[in-house]
C-alpha positions, 0 to 999 in steps of 0.5 A, a space after each residue: 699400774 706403775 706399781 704392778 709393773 715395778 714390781 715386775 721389774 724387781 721380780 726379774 732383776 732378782 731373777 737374774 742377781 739371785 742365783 749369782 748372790 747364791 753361788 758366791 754366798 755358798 763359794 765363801 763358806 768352805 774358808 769359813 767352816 775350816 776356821 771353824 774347827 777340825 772335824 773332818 765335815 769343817 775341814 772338808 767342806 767341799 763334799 757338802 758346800 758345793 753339792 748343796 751349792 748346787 740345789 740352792 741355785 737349782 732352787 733360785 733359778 727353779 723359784 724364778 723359771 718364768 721371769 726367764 725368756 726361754 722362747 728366744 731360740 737365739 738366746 738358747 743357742 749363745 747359752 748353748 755355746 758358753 756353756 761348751 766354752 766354759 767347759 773347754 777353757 775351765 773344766 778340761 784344759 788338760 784334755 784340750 791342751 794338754 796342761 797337767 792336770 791340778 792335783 791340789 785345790 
């Protein structure tokens, strides 16, 4: 039995490591693939990455959706919450704070 719940364990600490191992393997391809050459799919690389970045976490997290306790209604609501404070301090600081908008990187 200590085996089985072992393996449990292992189960979900990949569950919870996986999709962030994911996202920061897929995050270092773009300086790589410009390296790599001139075509135009190499020296952009952000219009393919960061799409299929997208479905390869979807993936793991899809792969993993049991190990996740979505029954605690806390837990929802705090993701709820970060989710709207990354959007405000990352995604549109210019619409809240009136910043410029960045029109490189």
């Amino acid at each position: 039995m200590n085996s089985v719940s072992n393996g449990g364990e292992r189960r979900k600490l990949a569950a919870y490591v996986l999709p962030m191992v994911v996202f920061f393997v897929w995050l270092a391809l773009p300086p790589l693939c410009r390296k790599l050459g001139s075509a135009f799919w190499l020296q952009a690389p952000e219009y393919w990455v960061y799409p299929l970045q997208t479905l390869a976490c979807a993936g793991v997290l899809f792969w993993y959706r049991r190990e996740y306790e979505w029954h605690r209604l806390a837990g929802i609501f705090l993701t709820l919450a970060a989710a709207v404070l990354v959007f405000v301090l990352w995604i549109s600081p210019q619409a809240f704070f009136g910043v410029a908008p960045r029109t490189d990187g």
